[in-house]
C-alpha positions as CSV (number, residue, x, y, z in Angstrom):
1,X,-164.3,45.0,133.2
2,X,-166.4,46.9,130.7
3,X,-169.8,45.8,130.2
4,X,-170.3,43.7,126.8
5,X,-172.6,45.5,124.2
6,X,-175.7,43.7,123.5
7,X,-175.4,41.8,120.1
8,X,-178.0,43.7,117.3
9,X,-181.4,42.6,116.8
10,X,-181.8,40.5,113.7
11,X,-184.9,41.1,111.5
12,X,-185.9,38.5,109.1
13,X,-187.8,39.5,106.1
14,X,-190.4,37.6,104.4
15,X,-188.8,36.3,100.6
16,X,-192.4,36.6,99.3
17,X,-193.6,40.4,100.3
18,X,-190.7,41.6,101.6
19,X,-192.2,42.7,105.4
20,X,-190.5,41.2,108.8
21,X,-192.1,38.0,109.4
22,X,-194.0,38.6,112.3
23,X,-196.0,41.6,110.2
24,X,-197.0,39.2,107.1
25,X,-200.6,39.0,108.7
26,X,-200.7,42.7,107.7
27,X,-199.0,42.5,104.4
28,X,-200.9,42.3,100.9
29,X,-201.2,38.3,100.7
30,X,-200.7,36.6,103.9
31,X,-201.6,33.4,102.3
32,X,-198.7,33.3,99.9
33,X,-196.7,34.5,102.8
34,X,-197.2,31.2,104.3
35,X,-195.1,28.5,102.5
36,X,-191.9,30.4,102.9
37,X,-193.1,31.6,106.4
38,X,-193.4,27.3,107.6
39,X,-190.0,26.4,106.4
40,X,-188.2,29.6,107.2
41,X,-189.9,31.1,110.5
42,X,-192.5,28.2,111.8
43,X,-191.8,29.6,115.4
44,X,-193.8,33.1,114.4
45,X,-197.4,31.8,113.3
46,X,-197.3,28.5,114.8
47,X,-201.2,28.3,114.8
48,X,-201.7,29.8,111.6
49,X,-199.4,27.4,109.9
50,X,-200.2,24.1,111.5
51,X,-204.2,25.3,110.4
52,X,-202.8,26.1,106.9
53,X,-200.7,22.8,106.6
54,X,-203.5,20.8,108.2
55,X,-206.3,21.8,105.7
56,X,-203.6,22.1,102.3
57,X,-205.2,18.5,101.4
58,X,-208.8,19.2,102.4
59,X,-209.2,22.4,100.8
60,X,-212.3,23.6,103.3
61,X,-210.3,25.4,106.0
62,X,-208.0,27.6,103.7
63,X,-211.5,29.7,103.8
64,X,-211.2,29.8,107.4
65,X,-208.0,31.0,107.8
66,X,-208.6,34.0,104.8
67,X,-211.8,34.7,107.2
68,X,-209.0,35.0,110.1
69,X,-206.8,37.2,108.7
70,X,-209.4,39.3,107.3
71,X,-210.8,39.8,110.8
72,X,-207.3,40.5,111.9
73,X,-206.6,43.0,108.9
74,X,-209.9,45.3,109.7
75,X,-208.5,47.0,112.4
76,X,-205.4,47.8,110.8
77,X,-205.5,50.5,108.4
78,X,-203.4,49.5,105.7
79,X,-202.3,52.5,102.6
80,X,-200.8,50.3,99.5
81,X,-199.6,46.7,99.2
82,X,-196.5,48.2,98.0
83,X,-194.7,48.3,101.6
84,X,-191.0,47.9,101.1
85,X,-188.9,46.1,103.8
86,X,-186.9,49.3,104.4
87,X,-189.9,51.4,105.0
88,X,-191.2,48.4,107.5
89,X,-189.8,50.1,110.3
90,X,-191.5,53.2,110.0
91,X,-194.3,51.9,109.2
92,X,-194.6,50.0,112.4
93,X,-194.3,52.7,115.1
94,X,-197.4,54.2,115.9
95,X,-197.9,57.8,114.3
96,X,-196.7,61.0,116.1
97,X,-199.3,63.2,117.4
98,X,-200.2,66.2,114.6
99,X,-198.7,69.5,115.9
100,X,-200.6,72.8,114.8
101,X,-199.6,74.4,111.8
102,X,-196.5,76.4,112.8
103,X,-196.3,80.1,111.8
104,X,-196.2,83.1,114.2
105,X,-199.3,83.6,116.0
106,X,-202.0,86.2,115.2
107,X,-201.9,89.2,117.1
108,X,-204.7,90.7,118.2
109,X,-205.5,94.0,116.4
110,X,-204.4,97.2,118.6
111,X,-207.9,99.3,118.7
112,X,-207.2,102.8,117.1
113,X,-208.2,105.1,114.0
114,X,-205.5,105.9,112.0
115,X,-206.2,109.1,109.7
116,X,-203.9,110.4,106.8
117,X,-203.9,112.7,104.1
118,X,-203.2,111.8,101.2
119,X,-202.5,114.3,98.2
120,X,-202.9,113.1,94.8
121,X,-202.0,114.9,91.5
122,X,-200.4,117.5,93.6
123,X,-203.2,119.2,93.5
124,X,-206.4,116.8,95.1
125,X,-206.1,115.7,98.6
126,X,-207.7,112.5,100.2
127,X,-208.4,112.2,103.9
128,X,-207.9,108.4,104.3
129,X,-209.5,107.0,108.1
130,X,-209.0,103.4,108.8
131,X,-209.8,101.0,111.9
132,X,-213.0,102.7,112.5
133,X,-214.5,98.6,112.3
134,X,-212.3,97.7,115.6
135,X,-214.8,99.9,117.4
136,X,-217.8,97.9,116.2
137,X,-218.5,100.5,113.5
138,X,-220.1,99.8,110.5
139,X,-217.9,101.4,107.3
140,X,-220.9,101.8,104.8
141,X,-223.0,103.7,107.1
142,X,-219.7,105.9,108.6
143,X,-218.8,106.8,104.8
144,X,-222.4,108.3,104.7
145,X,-221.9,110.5,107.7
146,X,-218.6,111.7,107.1
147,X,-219.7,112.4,103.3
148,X,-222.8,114.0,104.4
149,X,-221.1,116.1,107.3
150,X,-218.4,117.7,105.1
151,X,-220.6,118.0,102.1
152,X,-218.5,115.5,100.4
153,X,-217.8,112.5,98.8
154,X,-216.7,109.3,100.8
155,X,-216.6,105.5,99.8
156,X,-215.4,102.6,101.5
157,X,-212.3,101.1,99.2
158,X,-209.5,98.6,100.0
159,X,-206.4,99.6,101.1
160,X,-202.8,98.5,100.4
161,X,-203.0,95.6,102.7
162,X,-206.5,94.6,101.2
163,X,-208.5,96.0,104.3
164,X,-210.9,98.4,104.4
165,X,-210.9,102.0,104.7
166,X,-213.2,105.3,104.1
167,X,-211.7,107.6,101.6
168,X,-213.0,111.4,102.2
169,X,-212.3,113.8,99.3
170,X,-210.8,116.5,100.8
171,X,-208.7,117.5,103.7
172,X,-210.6,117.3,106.4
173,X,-208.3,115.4,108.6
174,X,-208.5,118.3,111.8
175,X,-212.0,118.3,111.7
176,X,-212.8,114.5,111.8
177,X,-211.5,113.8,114.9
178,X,-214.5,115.5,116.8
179,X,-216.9,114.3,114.9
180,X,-216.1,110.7,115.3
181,X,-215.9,110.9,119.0
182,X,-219.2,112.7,118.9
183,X,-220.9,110.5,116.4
184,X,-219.3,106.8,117.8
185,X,-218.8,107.1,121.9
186,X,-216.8,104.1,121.6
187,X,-214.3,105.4,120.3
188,X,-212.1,107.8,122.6
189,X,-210.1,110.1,121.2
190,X,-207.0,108.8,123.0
191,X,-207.3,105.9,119.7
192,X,-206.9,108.5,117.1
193,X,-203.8,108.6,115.2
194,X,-202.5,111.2,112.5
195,X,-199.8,110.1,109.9
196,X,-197.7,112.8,109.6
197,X,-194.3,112.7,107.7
198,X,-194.6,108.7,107.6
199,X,-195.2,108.7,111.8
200,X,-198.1,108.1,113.4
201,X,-198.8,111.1,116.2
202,X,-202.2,111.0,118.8
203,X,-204.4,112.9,118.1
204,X,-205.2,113.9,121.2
């Protein structure tokens, strides 16, 4: 015999702010709530509503019960009044842990110099050298050796992909290669790279 499904839960919603009844404590105005909560769903507040009906004539303890529910309300964090019943039900879970923004991870920069020659106005050539900063190298004062050693000038300057290189008038792109491993020990000349017909070869 198959099993018999279990009948669906039955929500009722408040007629005055629209939330189930047993969230009305969080809603905007509890305390209008509470007519239409006592002769519609007495079984969910049964203290709150005998309190409220007992002091409707004495007027005093209506205080005490708005000092209730505001000690209930402060540790619930509550965004706008405006909660529909519809949206109840998101509302009440508890929030899903934040993930990370997504996106493909950073990674890590491979540690080489890349040098290329560049020949502008078919006639003036430009040795570009870039990465020389993964080795802990300091552009500014590199552009003043290399522009000092080939008699030439240098400057730091962005690139294409807004990072910093050392432009060298000149082609000087078979001579720098011993000079930077003489001048920065760090780097080995197993990290240098030519461009050369859009391919990067060693330069070693």
């Amino acid at each position: 015999m198959a099993a018999e499904k279990p009948a669906p839960v039955r929500v009722l919603y408040c007629g005055v702010c629209g939330l189930p009844a047993e969230y009305c404590e969080f809603g905007p105005d509890f305390e209008r709530c509470k007519p239409w909560l006592r002769a519609h769903a007495p079984g969910v507040y049964p203290d709150d509503l005998v309190a409220a009906s007992s002091s409707s004539g004495g007027g005093g303890g209506g205080d005490k019960d708005v000092d209730k529910v505001g000690e209930r309300l402060q540790g619930v964090g509550i965004s706008d009044g405006s909660t529909s019943a519809a949206g109840d039900a998101s509302a009440s879970k508890p929030q899903e842990v934040k993930r990370l923004p997504g996106g493909k991870l950073k990674k890590k920069e491979k540690q080489e110099v890349v040098i290329e020659k560049i020949v502008r106005n078919k006639r003036k050539c430009v040795t570009v050298v870039k990465g020389l900063e993964l080795f802990g190298v300091k552009l500014s004062d590199a552009s003043k050796k290399l522009g000092k050693k080939f008699a030439t000038g240098a400057s730091v300057v962005k690139g294409p992909t807004e990072k910093e290189q050392i432009d060298v008038q000149g082609d000087i792109s078979y001579d720098i290669v011993e000079f930077i491993t003489d001048t920065w020990p760090d780097v080995p000349e197993s990290a240098i790279f030519f461009i050369e017909d859009g391919r990067k070869v060693p330069a070693a």
